[in-house]
C-alpha positions, 0 to 999 in steps of 0.5 A: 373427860371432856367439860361438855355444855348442856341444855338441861330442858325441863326434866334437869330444872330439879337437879340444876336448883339441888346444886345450887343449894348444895354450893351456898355456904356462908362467906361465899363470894355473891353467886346464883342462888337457886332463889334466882332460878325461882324468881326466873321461874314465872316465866314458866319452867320451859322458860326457865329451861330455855335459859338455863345452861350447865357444864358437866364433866364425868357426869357432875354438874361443875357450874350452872349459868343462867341467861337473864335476858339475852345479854346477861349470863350469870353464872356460879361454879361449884365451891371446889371447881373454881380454880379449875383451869379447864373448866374456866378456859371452857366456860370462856370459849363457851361464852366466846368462841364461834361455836358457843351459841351462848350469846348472839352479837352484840353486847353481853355481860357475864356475872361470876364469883369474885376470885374464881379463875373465870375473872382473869380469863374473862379479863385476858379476852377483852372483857371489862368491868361494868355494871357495879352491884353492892352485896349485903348481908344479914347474919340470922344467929340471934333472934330478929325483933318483930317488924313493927307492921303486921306482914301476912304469907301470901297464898294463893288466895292473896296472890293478887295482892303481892303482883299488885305491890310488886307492878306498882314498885317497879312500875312495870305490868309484868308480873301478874297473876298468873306468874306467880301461880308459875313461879309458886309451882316450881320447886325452889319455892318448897322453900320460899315465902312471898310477903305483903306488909300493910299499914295501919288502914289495911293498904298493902305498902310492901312486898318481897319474897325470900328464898330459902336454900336449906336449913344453915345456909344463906336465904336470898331476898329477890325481889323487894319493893315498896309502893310509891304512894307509901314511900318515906314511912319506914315501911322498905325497912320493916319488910326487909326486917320481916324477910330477915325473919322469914328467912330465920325460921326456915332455918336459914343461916344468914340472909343476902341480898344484891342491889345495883350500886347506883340505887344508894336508898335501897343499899341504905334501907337493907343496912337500916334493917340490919345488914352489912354492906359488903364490897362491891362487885362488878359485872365483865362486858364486851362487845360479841361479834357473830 
């Protein structure tokens, strides 16, 4: 039977996060985690349907692809569909051909697990390594050490605080109130912690949130950040410390986190707190013509 793309719209969103949980597994190559489509989800879960794309074939989702903005396609496959030579020969015609309507002119950017089938035929179509990203990894087997700052669980009384950590962080005005009450409502946030960590005066000076994807399988930071007016004291460190523990008691087998290479302060704070620095990974890209 044909490998059919798909539009899940809002009544898919649910089944869409379900696989994804399913397809993490320590020792994966770094792919979509269903905590992506919950931090995607504070744009609302039309939103989030709007960018969402899936390919199915004889009913079964086989993977799962995520437009994050209108030049990024991140896309995963299941853990035994990613040698599937029809599959990946539909994923790039889908992403390349006349008729895909995944990408409009101009340039575009595809995300894929290293090592699935994907890669190559990606390559055989003119696309070329770009961005570079470094993974890394914590693994959660044996007990954190408390963070050395007190962190508090944001709820929806204090979400205030969080989006104002998070503007100031990223020195963008984009995450407010209002999109955390639409991500917090959405369901990979079942299993999600938003943190704020604060300094011995009572300022919040960091925030991040951690999800979940079930109880033995690898946790995602996404995203973290630290107030400027507080950088420098240790406080980057002692959140992504608290995040590793966060993760630990929700189970949690591993925590994992993913930042451009260019940032090297981030790739040395995540490693000050514990994790491993895996080999890098880099984004394809071309130029797509309408």
């Amino acid at each position: 039977m044909a490998i059919v793309l798909r539009e899940p719209g809002v009544d898919g969103l649910s089944e869409a996060v379900g696989v994804l949980r399913q397809w993490q597994y320590d020792g994966a190559p770094m792919q979509l985690h269903p905590g992506d489509l919950g931090w995607f989800w504070r744009f609302g879960a039309e939103a989030t349907a709007a960018a969402l794309r899936t390919w199915r074939r004889d009913g079964r989702i086989l993977a799962v692809g995520l437009l994050d903005g209108p030049e990024l396609l991140r896309v995963t496959i299941a853990p035994d569909a990613q040698q599937d030579e029809e599959l990946a020969q539909q994923l790039v015609e889908d992403v390349t051909g006349p008729e895909r309507g995944v990408f409009t002119k101009g340039k575009a950017s595809i995300e894929a697990p290293v090592g699935a089938l994907i890669q190559d035929l990606l390559f055989e179509h003119g696309w070329k390594s770009a961005e570079a990203w470094t993974p890394l990894r914590r693994d959660l087997t044996q007990r954190v050490a408390d963070a050395g700052v007190r962190i508090d669980v944001t709820g929806p009384e204090l979400a205030h605080v969080r989006t104002a950590v998070q503007r100031a962080a990223f020195g963008k005005p984009t995450f407010t109130d209002e999109r955390w009450h639409a991500m917090s409502g959405g369901p990979a946030y079942a299993d999600a912690r938003c943190l704020v960590a604060y300094d011995d005066l009572g300022n919040a000076v960091a925030a991040v949130t951690v999800w979940s994807a079930g109880v033995g399988k690898p946790g995602l930071l996404e995203p973290l950040g630290v107030h400027p007016d507080h950088r420098g004291h240790g406080y980057g460190k002692a959140i992504t410390v608290a995040a590793a523990a966060a993760l630990q008691e929700l189970g949690s087998s591993s925590a994992i986190v993913c930042t451009p290479s260019l940032n090297v302060a981030a790739v040395a704070t995540y490693a000050s707190a514990g994790f491993q620095q895996l080999p890098e990974i880099r984004d394809r890209s071309r130029d797509v013509q309408a």
